[in-house]
RODO-2510 file (C-alpha; in nm, 4 decimals, decimal comma):
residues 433
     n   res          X          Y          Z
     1     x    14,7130     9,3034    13,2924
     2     x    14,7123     9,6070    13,0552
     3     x    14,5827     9,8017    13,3037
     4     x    14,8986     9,7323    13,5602
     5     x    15,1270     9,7753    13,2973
     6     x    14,9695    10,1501    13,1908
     7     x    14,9512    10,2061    13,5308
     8     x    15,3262    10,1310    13,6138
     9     x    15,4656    10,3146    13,2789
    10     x    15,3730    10,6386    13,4744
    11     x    15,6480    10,5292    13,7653
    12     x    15,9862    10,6641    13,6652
    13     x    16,1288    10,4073    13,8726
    14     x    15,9762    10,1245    13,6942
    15     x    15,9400    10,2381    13,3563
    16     x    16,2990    10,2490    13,4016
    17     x    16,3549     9,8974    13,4853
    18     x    16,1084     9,7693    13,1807
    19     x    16,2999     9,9816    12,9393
    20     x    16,6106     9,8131    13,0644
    21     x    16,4437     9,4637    12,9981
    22     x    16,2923     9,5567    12,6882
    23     x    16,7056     9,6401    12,5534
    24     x    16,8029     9,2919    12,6892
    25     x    16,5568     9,1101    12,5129
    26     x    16,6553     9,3067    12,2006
    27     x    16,9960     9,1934    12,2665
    28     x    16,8867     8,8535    12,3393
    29     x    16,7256     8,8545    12,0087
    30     x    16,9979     9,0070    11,8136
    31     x    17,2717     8,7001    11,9278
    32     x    17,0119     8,4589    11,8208
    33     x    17,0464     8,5944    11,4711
    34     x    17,4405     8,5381    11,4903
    35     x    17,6081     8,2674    11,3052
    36     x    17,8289     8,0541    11,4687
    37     x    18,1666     8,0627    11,2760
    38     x    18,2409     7,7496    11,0718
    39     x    17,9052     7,5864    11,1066
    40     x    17,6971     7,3978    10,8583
    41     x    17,3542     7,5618    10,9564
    42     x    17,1924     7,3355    10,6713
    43     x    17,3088     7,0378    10,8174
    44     x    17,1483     7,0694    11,1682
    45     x    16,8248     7,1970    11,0471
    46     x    16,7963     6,8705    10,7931
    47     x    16,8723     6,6959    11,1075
    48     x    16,5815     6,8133    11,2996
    49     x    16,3591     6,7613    11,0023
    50     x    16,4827     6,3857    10,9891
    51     x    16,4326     6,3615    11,3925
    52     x    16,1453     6,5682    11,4397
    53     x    15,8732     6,5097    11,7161
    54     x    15,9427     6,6572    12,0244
    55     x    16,3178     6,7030    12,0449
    56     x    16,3149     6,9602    11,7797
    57     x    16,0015     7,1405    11,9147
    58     x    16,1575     7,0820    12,2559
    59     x    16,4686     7,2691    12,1061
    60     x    16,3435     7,5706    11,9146
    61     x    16,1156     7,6865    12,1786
    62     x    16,3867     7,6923    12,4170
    63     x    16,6362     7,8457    12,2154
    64     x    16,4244     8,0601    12,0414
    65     x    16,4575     7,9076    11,6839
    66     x    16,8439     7,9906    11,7325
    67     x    16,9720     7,6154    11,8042
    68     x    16,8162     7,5305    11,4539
    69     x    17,0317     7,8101    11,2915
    70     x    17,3376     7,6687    11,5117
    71     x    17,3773     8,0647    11,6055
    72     x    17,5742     8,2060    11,9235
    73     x    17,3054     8,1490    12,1223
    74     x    17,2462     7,7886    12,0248
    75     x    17,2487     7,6359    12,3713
    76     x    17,0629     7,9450    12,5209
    77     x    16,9938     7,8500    12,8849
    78     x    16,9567     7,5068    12,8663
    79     x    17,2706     7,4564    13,0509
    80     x    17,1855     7,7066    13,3460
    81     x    16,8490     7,5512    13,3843
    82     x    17,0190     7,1723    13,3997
    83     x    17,2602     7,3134    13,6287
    84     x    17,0436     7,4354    13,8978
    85     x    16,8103     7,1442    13,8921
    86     x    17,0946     6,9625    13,9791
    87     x    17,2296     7,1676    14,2084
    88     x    16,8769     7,1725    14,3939
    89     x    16,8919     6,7999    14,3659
    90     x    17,2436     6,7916    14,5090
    91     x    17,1164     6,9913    14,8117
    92     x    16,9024     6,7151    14,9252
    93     x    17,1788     6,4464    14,8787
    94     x    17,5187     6,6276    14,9823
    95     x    17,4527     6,7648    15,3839
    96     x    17,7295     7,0242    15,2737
    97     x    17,5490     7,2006    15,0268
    98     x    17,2478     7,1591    15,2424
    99     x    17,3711     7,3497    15,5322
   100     x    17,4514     7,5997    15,2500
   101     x    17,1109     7,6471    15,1841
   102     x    17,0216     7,7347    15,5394
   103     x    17,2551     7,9696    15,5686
   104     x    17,0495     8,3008    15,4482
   105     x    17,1805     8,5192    15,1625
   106     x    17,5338     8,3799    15,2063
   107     x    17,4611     8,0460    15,1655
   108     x    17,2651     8,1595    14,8275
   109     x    17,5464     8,3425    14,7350
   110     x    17,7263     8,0397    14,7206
   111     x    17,4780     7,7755    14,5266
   112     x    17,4663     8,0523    14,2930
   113     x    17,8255     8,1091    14,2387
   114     x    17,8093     7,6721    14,2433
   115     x    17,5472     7,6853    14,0041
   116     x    17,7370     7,9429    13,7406
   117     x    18,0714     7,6964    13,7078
   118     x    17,8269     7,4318    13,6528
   119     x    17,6493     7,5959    13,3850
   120     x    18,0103     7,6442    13,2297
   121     x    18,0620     7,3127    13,2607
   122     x    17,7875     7,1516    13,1195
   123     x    17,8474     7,4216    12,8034
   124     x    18,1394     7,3303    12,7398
   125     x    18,0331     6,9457    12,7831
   126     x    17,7693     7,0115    12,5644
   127     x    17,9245     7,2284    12,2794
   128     x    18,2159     7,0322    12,2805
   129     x    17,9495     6,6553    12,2161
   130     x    17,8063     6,8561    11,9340
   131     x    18,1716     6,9903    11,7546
   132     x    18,3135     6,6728    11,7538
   133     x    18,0130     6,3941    11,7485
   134     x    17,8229     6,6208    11,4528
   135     x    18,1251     6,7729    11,3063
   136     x    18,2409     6,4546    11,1621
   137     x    17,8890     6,4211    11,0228
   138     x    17,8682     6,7333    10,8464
   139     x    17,8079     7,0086    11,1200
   140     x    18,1161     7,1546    11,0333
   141     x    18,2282     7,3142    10,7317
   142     x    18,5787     7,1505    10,7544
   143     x    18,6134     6,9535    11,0778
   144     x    18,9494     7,0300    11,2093
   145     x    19,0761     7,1079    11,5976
   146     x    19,1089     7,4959    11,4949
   147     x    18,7032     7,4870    11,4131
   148     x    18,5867     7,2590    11,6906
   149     x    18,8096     7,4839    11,8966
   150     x    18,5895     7,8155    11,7929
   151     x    18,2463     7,6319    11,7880
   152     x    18,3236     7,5409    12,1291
   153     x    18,4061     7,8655    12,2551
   154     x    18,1712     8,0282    12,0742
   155     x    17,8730     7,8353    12,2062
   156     x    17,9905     7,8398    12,5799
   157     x    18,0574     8,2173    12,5793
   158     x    17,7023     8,2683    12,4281
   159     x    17,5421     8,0385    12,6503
   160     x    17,7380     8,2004    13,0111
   161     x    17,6511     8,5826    12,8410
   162     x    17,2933     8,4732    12,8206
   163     x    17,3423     8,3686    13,2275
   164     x    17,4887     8,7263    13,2849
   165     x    17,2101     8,8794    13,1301
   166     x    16,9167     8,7012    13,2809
   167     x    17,0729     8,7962    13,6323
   168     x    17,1337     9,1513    13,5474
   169     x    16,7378     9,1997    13,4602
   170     x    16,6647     9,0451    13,7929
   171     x    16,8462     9,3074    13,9302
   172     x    16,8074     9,5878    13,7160
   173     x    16,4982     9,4997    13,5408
   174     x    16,1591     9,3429    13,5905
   175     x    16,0683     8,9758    13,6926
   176     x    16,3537     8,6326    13,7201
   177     x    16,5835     8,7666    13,4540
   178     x    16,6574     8,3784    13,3762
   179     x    16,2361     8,3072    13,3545
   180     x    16,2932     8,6570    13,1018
   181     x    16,5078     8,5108    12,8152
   182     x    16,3390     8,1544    12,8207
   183     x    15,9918     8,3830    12,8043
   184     x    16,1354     8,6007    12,4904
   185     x    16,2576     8,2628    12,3632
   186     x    15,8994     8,0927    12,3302
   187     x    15,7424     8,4070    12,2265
   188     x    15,9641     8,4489    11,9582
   189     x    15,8591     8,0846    11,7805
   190     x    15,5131     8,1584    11,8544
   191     x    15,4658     8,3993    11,5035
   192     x    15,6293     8,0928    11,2643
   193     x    15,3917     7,8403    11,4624
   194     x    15,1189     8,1063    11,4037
   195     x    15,2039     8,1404    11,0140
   196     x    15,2526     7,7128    10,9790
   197     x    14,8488     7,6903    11,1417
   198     x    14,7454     7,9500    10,8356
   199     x    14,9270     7,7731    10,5354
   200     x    14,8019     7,4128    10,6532
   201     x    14,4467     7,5050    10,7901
   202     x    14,3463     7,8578    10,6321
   203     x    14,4980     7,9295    10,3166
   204     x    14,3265     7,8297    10,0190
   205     x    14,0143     7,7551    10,2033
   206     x    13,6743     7,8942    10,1145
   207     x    13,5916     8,2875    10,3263
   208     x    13,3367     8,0591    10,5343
   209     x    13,5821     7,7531    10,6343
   210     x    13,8371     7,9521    10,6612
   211     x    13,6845     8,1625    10,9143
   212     x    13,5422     7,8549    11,1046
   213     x    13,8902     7,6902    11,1384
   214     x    14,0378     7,9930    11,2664
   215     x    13,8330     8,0303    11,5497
   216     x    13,8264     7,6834    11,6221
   217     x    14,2689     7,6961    11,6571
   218     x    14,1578     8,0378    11,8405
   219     x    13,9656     7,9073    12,0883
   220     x    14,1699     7,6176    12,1595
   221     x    14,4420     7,8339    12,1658
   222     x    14,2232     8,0312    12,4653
   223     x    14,0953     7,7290    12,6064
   224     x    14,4605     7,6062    12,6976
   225     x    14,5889     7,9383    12,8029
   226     x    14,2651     7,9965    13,0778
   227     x    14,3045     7,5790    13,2153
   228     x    14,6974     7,6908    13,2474
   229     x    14,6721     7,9732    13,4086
   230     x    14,3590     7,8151    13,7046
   231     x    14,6483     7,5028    13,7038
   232     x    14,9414     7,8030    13,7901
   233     x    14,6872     7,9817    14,0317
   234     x    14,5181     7,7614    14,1771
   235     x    14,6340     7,6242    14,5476
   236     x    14,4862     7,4664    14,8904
   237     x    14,4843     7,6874    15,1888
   238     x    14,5343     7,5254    15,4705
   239     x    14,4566     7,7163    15,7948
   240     x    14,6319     7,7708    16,0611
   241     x    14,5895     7,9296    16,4079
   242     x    14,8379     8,0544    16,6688
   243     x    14,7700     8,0482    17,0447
   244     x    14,8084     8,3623    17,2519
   245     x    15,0892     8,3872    17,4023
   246     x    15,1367     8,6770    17,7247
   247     x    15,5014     8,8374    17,7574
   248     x    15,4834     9,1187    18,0259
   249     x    15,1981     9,3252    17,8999
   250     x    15,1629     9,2306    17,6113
   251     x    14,9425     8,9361    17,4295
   252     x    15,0867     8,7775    17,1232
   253     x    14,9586     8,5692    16,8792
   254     x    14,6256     8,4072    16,8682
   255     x    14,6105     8,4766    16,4660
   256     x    14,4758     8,2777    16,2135
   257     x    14,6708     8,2481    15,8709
   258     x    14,7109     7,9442    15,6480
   259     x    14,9570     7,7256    15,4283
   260     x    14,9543     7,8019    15,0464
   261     x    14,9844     7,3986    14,8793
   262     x    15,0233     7,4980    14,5037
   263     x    14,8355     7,2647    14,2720
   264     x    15,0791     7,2456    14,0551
   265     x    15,3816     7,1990    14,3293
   266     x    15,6133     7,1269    14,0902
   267     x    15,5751     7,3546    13,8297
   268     x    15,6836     7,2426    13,4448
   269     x    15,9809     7,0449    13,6181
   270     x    15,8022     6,6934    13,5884
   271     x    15,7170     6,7582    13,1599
   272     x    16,1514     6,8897    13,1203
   273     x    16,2331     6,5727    13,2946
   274     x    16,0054     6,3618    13,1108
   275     x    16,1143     6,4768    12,7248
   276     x    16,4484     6,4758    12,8076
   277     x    16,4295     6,0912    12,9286
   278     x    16,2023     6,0343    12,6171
   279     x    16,4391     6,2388    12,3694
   280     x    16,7815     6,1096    12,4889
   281     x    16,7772     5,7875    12,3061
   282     x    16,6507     5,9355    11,9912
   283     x    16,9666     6,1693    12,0274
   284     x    17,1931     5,9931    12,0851
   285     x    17,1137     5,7007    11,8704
   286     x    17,0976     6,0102    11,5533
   287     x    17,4358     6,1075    11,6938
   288     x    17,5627     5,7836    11,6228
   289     x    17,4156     5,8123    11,2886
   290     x    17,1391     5,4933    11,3864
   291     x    16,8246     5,5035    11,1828
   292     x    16,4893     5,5213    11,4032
   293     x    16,3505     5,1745    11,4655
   294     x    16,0348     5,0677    11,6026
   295     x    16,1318     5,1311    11,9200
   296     x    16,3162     5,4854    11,8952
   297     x    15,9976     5,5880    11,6754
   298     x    15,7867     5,4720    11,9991
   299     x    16,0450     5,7394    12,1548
   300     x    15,9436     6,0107    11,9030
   301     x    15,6701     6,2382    12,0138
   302     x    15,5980     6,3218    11,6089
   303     x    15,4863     5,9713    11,5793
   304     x    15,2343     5,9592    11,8770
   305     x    14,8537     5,9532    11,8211
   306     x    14,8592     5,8947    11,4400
   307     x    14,5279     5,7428    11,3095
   308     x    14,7176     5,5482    11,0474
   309     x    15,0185     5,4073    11,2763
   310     x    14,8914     5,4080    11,6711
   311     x    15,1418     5,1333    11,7734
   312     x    15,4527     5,3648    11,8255
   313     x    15,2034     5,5487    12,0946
   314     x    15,2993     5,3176    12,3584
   315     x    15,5776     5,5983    12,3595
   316     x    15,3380     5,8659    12,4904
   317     x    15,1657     5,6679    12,7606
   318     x    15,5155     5,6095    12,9016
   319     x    15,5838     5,9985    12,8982
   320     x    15,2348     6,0675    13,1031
   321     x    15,3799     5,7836    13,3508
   322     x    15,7444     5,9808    13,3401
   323     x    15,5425     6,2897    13,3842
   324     x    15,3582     6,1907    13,6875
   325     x    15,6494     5,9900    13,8512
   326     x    15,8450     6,2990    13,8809
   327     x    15,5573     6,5286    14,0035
   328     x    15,5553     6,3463    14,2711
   329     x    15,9518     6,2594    14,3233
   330     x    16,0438     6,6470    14,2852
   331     x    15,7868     6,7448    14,5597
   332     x    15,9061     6,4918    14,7832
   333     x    16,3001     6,6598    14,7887
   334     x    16,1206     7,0084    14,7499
   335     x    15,8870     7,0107    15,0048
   336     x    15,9432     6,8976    15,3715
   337     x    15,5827     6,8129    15,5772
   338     x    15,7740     6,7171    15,8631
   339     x    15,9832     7,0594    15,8389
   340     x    15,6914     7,2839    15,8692
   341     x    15,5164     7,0393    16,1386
   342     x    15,7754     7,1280    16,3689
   343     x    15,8119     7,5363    16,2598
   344     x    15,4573     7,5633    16,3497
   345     x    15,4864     7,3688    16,6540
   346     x    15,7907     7,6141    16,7302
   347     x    15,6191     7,9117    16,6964
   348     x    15,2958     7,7905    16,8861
   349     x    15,0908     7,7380    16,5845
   350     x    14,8637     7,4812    16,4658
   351     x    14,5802     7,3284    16,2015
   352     x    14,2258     7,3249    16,3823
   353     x    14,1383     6,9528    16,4489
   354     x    14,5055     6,8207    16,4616
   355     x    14,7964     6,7321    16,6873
   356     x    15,0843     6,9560    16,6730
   357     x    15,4102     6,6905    16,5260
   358     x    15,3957     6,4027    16,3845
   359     x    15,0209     6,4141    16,3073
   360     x    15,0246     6,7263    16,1343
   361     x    15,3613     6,6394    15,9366
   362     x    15,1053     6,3360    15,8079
   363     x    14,7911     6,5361    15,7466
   364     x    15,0566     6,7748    15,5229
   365     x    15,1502     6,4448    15,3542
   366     x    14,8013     6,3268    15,2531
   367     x    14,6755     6,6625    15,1770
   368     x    14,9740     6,6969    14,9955
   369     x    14,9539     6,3199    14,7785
   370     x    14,5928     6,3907    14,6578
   371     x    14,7373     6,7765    14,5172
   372     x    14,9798     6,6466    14,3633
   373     x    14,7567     6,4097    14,1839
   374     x    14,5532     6,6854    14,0651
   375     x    14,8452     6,9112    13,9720
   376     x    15,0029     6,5674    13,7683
   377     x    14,6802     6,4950    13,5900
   378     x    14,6556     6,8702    13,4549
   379     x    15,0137     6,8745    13,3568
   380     x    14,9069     6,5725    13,1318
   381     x    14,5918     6,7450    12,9655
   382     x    14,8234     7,0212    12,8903
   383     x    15,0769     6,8261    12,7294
   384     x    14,9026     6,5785    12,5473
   385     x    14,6822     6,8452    12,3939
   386     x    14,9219     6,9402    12,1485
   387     x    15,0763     6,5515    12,0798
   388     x    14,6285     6,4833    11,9876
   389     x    14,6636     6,8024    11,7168
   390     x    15,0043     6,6957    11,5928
   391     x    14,9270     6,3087    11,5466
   392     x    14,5643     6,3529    11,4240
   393     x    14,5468     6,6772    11,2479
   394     x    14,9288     6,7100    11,1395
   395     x    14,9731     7,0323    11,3294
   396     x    15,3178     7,0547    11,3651
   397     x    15,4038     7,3505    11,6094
   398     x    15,6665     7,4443    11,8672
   399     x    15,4445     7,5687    12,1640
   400     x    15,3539     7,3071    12,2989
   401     x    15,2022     7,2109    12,6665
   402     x    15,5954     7,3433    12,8376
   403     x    15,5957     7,6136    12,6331
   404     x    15,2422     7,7522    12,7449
   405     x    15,3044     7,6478    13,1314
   406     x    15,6418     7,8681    13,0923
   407     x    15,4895     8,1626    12,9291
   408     x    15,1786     8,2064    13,1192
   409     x    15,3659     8,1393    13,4234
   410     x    15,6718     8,4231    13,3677
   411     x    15,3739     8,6824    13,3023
   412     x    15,1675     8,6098    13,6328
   413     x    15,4896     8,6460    13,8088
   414     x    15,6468     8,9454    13,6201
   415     x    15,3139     9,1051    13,6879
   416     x    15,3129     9,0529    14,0421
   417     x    15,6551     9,2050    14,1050
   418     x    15,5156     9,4595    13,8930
   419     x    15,2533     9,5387    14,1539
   420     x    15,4927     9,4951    14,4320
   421     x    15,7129     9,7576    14,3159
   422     x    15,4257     9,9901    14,2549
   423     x    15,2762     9,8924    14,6052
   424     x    15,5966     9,9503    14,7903
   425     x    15,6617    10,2859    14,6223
   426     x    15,3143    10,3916    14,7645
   427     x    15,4006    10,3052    15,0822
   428     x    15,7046    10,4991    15,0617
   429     x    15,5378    10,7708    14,9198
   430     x    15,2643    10,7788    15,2310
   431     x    15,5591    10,7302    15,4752
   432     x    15,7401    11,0903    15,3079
   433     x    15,4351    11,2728    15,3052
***
C-alpha cells in the first residue's frame, strides 16, 4: 500500500489529483466543526447518551462525530446514500427507470441527476422531522418558524454541498468521491474510540497489564481488519470458454476467461438495512418522547450480550436474521443469472460441463445461493464482534463491524484506481516513445 502510494506521489498527474482530495477532506472536516445556527448542541448529545447502542454509534461514524454537535454537516451523506439505494431499488420495480439504466452514459446521466433531487428531498424531509419534532423538545434554542426555517436550510445545503463535493473528487480527485467523505467520516471517530479503549482498559493499570491489554485490543483490532479485507477480496471464478468462431480469414474466439461471484455480493448494504430497521423504533418512539421498554431495549444494540441482563438479546439475533434476509434479497434485484446465461450464450460462450440457457442461468443460481451464504455469515462475525466487546466488556466505541467493512473497502478500491492511473499513464508513455 505504502509502496503504491510513494510510487504514485512521483506522477504529476496524480499527485495532483490526491492533493485535490486531501483539500476536500480538509474542507469536509472544517464544516463538521460548524455550528448550526440556533441549535441546542447539548440537547442532542444528552439525547444520544440516553438512546445509546447502535443508533448513536450508527450516527457518529457516519457523520463524522458532526450529527452529535448538530453542525452543518449533521446529516452528512446519509441522505445521498438512502437516495440511491432507492433509486437502485426503483430500477428493478419501475420498467421506466429500468430502460434508463440500459441506456449507456445517458441513461446514468439521468439516475444521477434522479438521484441528486432525491437526496434534496429526503434532506429537507429529514432536517425539517428533526426542527420541528426535537425543537419542541429542546433542540432549539427558541423554537419559532424563523429558527426551524434556518436549521432547515442550513442542514439541507450542508448535506447537497457534501454531494457536490464527493462528485467533484471522483472527477478531479482519487477514488468514489461519495465512498471519500463517508471514509474521512469513520476515520475521523476512530482517534476518540482509540482514546475511550485507553481510559477504560489502560490507564491506571500496572506497566505489565497495561501492556497485555493493549495488544490484546491491538490484535483484535488486526484480526478484524485481515478477516474484512479476505471477506472484500475474496470471490468464485467461474470459468468460461468461447468457441471459435471463422469470419473470412480470420478465427475468433475459442478463449477461456471466467465470472468474478464476489463473496460478499452485497457489500455492507445488508448490515445499513438491518440497523436502520432495528433503530427506527427506538427513534421514533425517543422522538415522541416514549421511555425505552422491554421491548425497544430488545431494539437497542447497547443492551445486547450483557452478562447481567441477556433477555433484551433476542434483539440481536433478530438483526443477524435482518442481516442475512437482505444479503440475499439485494443480490436477487442486483444480480441477474438468467441475464448473463443468455449474454454468454449470445456471444458463443459457455461454462465447461453445462448447457448454454436455462441450465447455466440455474448453475449461476446455486453457485450463487451457497456464496451468498458465506458472504452473510461473515458479515455477521464482523458485526457481532463489536456488540460481544460492548455487552461483555463495556467497550463502547463507534467503529463498529460497518464502519470497518466501509473503510477497508474505500482503501482497496482507492488503491486500485490508484494503480490504474499509474498503469494507463505507462502505457501512454510506451505508446509516445
Amino acid at each position: 500500500m505504502f509502496e503504491t502510494v510513494r510510487k504514485a506521489l512521483k506522477i504529476p498527474d496524480i499527485r495532483k489529483r490526491l492533493f485535490y482530495t486531501l483539500m476536500m477532506l480538509v474542507l469536509i472536516r472544517l464544516g463538521s466543526q460548524l455550528p448550526t445556527p440556533g441549535v441546542n448542541a447539548q440537547y442532542i448529545k444528552e439525547f444520544f447518551e440516553n438512546v445509546g447502542g447502535d443508533a448513536s454509534n450508527f450516527l457518529n461514524a457516519f457523520t463524522g462525530g458532526s450529527f452529535e454537535t448538530m453542525a452543518v454537516f449533521a446529516l452528512s451523506i446519509t441522505p445521498y446514500i438512502t437516495a440511491s439505494i432507492i433509486v437502485q431499488l426503483l430500477t428493478i420495480a419501475i420498467p421506466k427507470l429500468e430502460e434508463m439504466q440500459r441506456e449507456g452514459a445517458e441513461g446514468r446521466k439521468k439516475l444521477v441527476a434522479i438521484t441528486r433531487y432525491m437526496t434534496v428531498g429526503l434532506s429537507l424531509l429529514e432536517s425539517s422531522a428533526m426542527a420541528i419534532g426535537f425543537g419542541r423538545q429542546g433542540l432549539l434554542t427558541k423554537f419559532n418558524f424563523l429558527n426551524c426555517l434556518i436549521v432547515i436550510l442550513t442542514l439541507t445545503a450542508g448535506s447537497a454541498f457534501l454531494m457536490w463535493i464527493g462528485e467533484r473528487i471522483t472527477e478531479n480527485g482519487v477514488g468514489n468521491g461519495i465512498s471519500i467523505v463517508l471514509l474521512i467520516n469513520i476515520v475521523s471517530r476512530m482517534p476518540s474510540d482509540f482514546q475511550s479503549l485507553y481510559k477504560q482498559f489502560i490507564k491506571g493499570e500496572k506497566a505489565a497489564n497495561a501492556l497485555l491489554y493493549g495488544l490484546i485490543i491491538l490484535l483484535i483490532i488486526l484480526a478484524v481488519v485481515v478477516f474484512v479485507i479476505i471477506l472484500q477480496d475474496a470471490e468464485r471464478r467461474i470459468a468460461v470458454q468461447y468457441s471459435q468462431k471463422v469470419q473470412g480469414r480470420r478465427t475468433m474466439g475459442g478463449q477461456s476467461s471466467y465470472i468474478p461471484l464476489k463473496v460478499n455480493t452485497a457489500g455492507v448494504i445488508p448490515i445499513i438495512f438491518a440497523s436502520s430497521i432495528m433503530q427506527f423504533p427506538v427513534v421514533i418512539a425517543s422522538f415522541f418522547g416514549k421511555q425505552q421498554g422491554a421491548v425497544l431495549k430488545g431494539f437497542s444494540s447497547g443492551n445486547w450480550l450483557d452478562p447481567s441482563d441477556l433477555k433484551y438479546s433476542w434483539g440481536l439475533v433478530v438483526y443477524i436474521i435482518l442481516t442475512v434476509f437482505f444479503a440475499y434479497f439485494y443480490t436477487a434485484i442486483t444480480f441477474n443469472p438468467l441475464e448473463i446465461a443468455n449474454n454468454m450464450k449470445k456471444s458463443g460462450g459457455f461454462i465447461p460441463g453445462i448447457r448454454p440457457g436455462k441450465p447455466t442461468s440455474d448453475y449461476l443460481s446455486k453457485i450463487l445461493n451457497y456464496i451468498i451464504f458465506i458472504g452473510a455469515v461473515g458479515l455477521v462475525i464482523v458485526q457481532v464482534i463489536p456488540f460481544f466487546f460492548n455487552g461483555v466488556f463495556g467497550a463502547n466505541v463507534s467503529f463498529g463491524g460497518t464502519s470497518l467493512i466501509i473503510v477497508v473497502g474505500v482503501v482497496l478500491e482507492t488503491l486500485k484506481q490508484i494503480e490504474s492511473r499509474m498503469l494507463v499513464r505507462n502505457y501512454k508513455g510506451f505508446l509516445n516513445s
